[in-house]
C-alpha positions in Angstrom: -8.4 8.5 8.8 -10.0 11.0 6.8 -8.3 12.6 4.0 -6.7 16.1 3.8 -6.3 17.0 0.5 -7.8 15.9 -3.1 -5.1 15.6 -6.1 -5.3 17.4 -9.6 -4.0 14.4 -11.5 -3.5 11.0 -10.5 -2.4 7.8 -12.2 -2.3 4.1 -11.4 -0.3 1.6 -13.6 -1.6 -2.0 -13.1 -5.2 0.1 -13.3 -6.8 -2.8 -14.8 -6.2 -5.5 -12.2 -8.3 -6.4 -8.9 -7.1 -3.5 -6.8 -6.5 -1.1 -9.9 -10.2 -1.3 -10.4 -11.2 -0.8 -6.9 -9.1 2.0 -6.4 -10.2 3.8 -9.7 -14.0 3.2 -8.5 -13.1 4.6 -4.9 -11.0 8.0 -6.9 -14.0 8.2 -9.1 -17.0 7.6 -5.9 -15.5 10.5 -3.8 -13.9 12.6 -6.2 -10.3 12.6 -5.1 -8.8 13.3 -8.2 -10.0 15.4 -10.5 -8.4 13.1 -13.2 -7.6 9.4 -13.4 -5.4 7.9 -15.6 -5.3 4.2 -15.6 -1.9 2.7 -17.5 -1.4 -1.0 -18.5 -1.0 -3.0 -21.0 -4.5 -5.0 -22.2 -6.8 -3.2 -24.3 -9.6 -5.0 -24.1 -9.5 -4.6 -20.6 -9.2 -1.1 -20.3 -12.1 -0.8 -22.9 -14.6 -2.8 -20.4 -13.4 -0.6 -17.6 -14.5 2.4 -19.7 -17.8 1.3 -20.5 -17.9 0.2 -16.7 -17.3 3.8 -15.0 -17.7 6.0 -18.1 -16.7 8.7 -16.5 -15.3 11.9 -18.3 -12.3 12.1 -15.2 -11.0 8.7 -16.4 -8.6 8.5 -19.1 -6.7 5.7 -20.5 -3.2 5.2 -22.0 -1.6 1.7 -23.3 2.1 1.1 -21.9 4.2 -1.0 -20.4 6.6 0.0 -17.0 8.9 -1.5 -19.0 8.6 1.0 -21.8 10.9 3.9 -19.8 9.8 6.5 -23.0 6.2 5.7 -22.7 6.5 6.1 -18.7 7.8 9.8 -18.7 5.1 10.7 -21.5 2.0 9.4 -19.4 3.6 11.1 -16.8 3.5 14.3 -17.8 1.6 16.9 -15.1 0.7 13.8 -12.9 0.6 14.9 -9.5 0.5 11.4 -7.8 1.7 8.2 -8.9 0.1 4.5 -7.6 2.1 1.6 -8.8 0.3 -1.3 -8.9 1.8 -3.0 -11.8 3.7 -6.3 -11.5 4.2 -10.3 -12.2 2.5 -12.1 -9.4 2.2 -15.5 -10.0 4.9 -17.5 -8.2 5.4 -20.7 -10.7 5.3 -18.5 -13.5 8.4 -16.4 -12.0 10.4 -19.1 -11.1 10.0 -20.4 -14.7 10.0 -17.2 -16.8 12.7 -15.3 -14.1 14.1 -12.5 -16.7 10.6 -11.8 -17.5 9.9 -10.8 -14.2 12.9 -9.0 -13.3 12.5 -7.1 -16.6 8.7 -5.7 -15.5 9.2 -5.6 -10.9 12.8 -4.8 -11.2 13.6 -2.6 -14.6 10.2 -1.7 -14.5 10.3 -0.3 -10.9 13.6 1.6 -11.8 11.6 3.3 -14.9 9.0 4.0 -12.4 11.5 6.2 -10.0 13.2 7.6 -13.4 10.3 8.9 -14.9 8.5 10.4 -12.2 11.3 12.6 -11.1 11.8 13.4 -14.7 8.4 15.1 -14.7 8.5 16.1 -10.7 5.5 13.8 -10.0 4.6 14.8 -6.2 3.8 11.6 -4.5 4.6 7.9 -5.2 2.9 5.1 -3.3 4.6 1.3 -4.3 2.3 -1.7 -3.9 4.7 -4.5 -2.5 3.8 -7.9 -0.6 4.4 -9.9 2.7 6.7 -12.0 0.1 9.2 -9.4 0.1 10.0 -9.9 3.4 13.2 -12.6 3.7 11.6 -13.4 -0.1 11.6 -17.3 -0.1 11.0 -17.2 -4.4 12.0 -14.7 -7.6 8.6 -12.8 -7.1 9.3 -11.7 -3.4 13.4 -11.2 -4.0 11.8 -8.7 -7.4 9.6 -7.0 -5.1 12.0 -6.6 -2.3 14.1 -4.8 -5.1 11.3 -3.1 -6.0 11.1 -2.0 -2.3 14.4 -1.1 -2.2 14.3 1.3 -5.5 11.5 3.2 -4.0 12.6 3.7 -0.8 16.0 5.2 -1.7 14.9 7.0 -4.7 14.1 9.3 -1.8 17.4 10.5 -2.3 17.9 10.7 -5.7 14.9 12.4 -6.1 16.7 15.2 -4.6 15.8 19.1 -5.3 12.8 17.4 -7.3 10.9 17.1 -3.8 9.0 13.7 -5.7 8.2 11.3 -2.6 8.6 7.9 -3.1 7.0 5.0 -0.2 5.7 1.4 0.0 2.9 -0.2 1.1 3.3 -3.7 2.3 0.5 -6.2 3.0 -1.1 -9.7 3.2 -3.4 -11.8 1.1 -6.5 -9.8 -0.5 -9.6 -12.0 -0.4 -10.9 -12.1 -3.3 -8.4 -11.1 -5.7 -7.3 -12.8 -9.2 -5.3 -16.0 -8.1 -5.8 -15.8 -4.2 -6.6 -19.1 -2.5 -10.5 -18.7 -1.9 -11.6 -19.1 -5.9 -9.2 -21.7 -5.8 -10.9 -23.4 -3.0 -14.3 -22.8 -4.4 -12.9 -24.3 -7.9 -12.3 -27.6 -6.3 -15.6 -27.8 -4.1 -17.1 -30.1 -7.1 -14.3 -32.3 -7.1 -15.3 -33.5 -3.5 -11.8 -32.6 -2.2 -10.0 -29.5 -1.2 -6.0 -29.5 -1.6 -4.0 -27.9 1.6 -0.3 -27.5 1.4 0.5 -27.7 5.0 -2.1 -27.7 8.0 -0.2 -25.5 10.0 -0.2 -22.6 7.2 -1.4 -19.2 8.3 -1.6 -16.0 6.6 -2.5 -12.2 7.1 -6.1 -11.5 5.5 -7.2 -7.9 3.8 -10.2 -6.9 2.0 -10.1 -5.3 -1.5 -11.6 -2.3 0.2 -9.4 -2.0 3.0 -6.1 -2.4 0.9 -7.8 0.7 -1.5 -7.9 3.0 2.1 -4.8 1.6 3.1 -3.3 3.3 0.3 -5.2 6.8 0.1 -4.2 6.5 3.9 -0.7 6.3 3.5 -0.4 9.1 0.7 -1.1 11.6 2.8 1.0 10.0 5.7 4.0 9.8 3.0 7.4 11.6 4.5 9.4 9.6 2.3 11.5 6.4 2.0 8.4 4.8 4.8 7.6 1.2 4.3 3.6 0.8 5.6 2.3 -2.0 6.7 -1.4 -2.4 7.6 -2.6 -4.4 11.5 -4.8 -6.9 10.0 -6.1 -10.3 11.1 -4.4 -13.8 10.4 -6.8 -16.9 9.9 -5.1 -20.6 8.8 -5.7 -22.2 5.9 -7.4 -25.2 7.0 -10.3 -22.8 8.9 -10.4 -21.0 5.1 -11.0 -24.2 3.6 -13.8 -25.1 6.0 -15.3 -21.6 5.8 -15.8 -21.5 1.9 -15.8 -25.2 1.2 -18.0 -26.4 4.2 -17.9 -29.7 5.1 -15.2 -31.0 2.4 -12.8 -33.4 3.3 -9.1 -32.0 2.8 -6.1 -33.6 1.4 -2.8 -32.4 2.3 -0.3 -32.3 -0.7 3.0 -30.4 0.8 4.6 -27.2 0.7 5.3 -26.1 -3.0 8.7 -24.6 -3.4 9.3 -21.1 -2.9 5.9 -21.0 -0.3 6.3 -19.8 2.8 4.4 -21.7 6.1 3.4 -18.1 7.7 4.1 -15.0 5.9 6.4 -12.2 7.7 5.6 -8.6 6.9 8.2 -7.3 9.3 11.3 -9.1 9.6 13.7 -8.8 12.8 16.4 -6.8 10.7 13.4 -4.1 10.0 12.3 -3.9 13.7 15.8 -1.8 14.5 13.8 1.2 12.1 9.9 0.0 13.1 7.6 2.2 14.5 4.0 1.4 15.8 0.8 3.4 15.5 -2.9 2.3 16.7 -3.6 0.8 13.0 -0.2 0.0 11.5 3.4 0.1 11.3 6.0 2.2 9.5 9.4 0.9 8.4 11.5 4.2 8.3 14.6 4.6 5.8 17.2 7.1 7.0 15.8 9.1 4.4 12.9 9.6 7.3 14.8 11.0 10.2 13.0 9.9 13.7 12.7 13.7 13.9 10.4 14.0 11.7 7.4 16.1 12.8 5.5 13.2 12.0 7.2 10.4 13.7 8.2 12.5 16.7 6.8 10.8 19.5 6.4 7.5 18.1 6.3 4.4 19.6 9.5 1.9 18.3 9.1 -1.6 18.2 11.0 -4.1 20.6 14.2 -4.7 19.2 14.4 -8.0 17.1 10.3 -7.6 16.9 8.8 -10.4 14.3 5.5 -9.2 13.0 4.1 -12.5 11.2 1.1 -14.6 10.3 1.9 -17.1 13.3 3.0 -14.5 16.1 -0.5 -12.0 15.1 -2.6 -10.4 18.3 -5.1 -10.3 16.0 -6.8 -13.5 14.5 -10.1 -13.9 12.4 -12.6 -16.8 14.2 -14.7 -19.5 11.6 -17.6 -17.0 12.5 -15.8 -13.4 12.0 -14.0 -15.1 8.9 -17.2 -16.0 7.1 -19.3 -12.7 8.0 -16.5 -10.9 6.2 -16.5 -13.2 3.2 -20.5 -13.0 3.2 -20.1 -8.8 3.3 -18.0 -8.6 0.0 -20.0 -11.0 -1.8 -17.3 -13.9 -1.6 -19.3 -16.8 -0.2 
């Protein structure tokens, strides 16, 4: 899909992290916003990201989505709003639970609040197959995060701000995902699977950065978009990055899912298809919609998970794609 339109002022919280850096190099490549402004919290981090890009159209500003006063400063004349900031680690939730709440949750709500304060035009949500039927604290905050976004279409009101999601699987590569992990343990002469049977949805960085320009301009309002990708099982990643070492199962951990669910049966009831995803509609997005006139709804009680995928990686098509993006 090619894009319509480039954007006067753009800003990404999170902007420091795996996909906030990939997205700011895509902005930055084809020049889709004239400026970028990356918001987090580490300053060292945003420092190397300057000296990586230096680039005149990036700007940087320290905050916190928990700092609402902050939020609606930054925000002022921003024409399109990526949120990628959040608490992803899953033991580190379930230990530290206010902590999270305070930065998916409160932070999320200071998100909506702030950029219909300043009439920001467009706002794209990164969410996560977790917070579908969540299973542990860091899905249940991002389904609320989900939640906030989608019906802040309405509160947004005479402000005209749009507010979406985007919903999708495991990125390879990305801080914390299970291929360094793998790769860690290759000296150790043993690789550690939860469960045999585990399968999960597969994205590249690149692909989740597109997935997101894609779905601003698609963005009605209150939509929920979830990418067709491949699934691939956990065992087959093990032998593709760690090659001929033996595996040792140790058990589901709590609060991990056996096959992750982007699209539960309760969703399929507002689900429609297109050649190269889905959309979850709110009734914020009215089925007459210009732009979902016509479209194809899912069966009723449709399931789109890891285990019931058309679409599945091989060993071979698995490891060309981690040898393309430098990951093997």
């Amino acid at each position: 899909m090619a894009r319509r339109s480039k954007f006067k002022k753009l800003l990404v919280t999170g902007g420091t992290g795996s996909f906030g850096t990939a997205f700011v190099s895509k902005i930055l490549k084809e020049e889709i916003a004239e400026e970028v402004i990356v918001y987090s919290r580490d300053e060292l981090k945003q420092y190397e990201m300057n000296l990586k890009f230096n680039s005149k159209r990036l700007k940087f500003m320290l905050g916190d989505v928990r700092d609402y006063a902050r939020l609606e400063q930054c925000l002022n004349g921003v024409e399109v709003l990526v949120h990628a900031a959040a608490m992803k680690q899953i033991p580190a939730s379930e230990e530290n639970p206010m902590e999270v709440i305070k930065t998916n949750v409160l932070g999320a709500e200071n998100i909506v609040n702030a950029a219909v304060k300043n009439s920001v035009s467009k706002v794209i949500a990164l969410s996560t197959d977790k917070a579908a039927n969540p299973a542990n604290l860091y899905g249940a905050t991002k389904l609320c995060s989900d939640k906030l976004m989608v019906s802040a279409n309405r509160l947004s009101g005479n402000a005209l701000t749009k507010f979406g999601v985007v919903r999708y699987g495991n990125v390879l590569g990305s801080r914390g995902s299970v291929i360094p992990f793998f790769k860690s343990q290759i000296d150790s002469g043993e690789i550690t699977i939860t469960d045999p049977r585990m399968t999960r949805f597969w994205i590249t960085l690149e692909e989740s950065v597109q997935f997101v320009l894609n779905s601003l301009d698609r963005l009605q309002g209150g939509e929920i978009f979830v990418p067709k990708i491949p699934s691939f099982s956990i065992v087959d990643v093990a032998k593709v990055v760690a090659p001929g070492i033996p595996t040792k199962v140790i058990g589901i951990r709590p609060g991990e899912k056996l096959h992750e669910v982007m699209i539960t049966e309760d969703d399929s009831h507002n689900t429609v298809e297109f050649e190269t995803y889905y959309a979850i509609l709110s009734p914020s997005v009215s089925m007459q919609t210009n732009a979902y006139l016509g479209a194809k709804k899912v069966p009723v009680d449709f399931r789109y998970s890891s285990q019931n995928n058309t679409d599945w990686f091989t060993v071979e098509t698995f490891k060309k794609m981690l040898t393309q993006n430098n990951l093997l």
